[in-house]
C-alpha positions in Angstrom: 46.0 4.1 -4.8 44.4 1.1 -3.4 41.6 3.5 -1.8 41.0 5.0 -5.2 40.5 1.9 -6.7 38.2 0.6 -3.8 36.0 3.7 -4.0 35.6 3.0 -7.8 34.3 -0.4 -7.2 31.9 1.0 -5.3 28.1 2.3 -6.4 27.7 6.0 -6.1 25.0 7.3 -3.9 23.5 8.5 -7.6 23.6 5.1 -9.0 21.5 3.7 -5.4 19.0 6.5 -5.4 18.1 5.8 -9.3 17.8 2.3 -8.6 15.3 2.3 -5.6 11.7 2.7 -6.5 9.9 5.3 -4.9 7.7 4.6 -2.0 5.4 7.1 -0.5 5.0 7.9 2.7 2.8 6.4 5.2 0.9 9.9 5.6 1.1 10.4 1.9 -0.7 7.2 0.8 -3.7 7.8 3.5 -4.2 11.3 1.7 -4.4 9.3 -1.8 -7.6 8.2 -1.6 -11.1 9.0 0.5 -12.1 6.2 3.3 -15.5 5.4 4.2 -17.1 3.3 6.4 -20.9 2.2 6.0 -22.5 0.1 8.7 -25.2 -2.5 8.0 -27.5 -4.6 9.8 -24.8 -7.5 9.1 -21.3 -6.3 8.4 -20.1 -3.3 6.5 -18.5 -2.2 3.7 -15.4 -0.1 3.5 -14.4 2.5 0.4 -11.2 3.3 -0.7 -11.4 5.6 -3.3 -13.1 4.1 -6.1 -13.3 0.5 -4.3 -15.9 -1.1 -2.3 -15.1 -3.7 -0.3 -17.8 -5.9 1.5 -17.4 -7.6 5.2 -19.4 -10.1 6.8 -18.4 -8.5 10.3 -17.6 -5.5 11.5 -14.5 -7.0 13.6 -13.4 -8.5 10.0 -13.8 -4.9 8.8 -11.9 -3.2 11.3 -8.8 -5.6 11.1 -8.6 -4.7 7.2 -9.2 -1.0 8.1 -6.4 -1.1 11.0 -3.7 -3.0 8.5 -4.6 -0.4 5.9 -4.2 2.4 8.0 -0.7 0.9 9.7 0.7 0.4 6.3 -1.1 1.6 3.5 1.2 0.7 0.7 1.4 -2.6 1.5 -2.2 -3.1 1.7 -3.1 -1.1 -1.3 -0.8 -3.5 -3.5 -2.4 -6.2 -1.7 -5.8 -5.3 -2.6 -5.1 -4.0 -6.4 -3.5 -7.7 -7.1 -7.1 -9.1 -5.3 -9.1 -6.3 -7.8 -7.0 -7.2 -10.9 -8.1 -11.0 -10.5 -11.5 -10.8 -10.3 -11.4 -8.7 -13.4 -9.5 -11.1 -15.1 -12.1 -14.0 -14.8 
């Protein structure tokens, strides 16, 4: 009886899987959006999607491309908070 009541108590696998937010995949969030790299006299600037993105250096430029690459979602969220600033001012 005890058992029973313990495995009431618990959350059902249902109730965790409704309650965790979906998170794409590493692979899936790369094939989201187009990346380009242009390379100027001084720096470069990267596009992601619909987003430009200007670097001083191109060693400053790869470092954001390599962390956005390693984990995408992460950096994306990063960068939309960044975008959603400077639109609010």
């Amino acid at each position: 009886m005890n058992e029973v009541v313990e495995q009431l108590d618990r959350p059902s696998r249902l109730e965790d899987a409704c309650t965790k937010e979906y998170r794409p995949s590493r692979t899936e969030c790369l094939r989201d959006y187009r990346v380009e790299i242009e390379f100027l006299s001084i720096g470069c600037v990267i596009r992601v999607g619909c987003k430009s993105v200007p670097f001083s250096t191109v060693k400053e430029g790869m470092e954001a491309l390599n962390a956005y690459v390693a984990n995408p979602y992460e950096t994306r969220t990063v960068w939309q908070e960044r975008f959603a600033k400077e639109e609010e001012l």
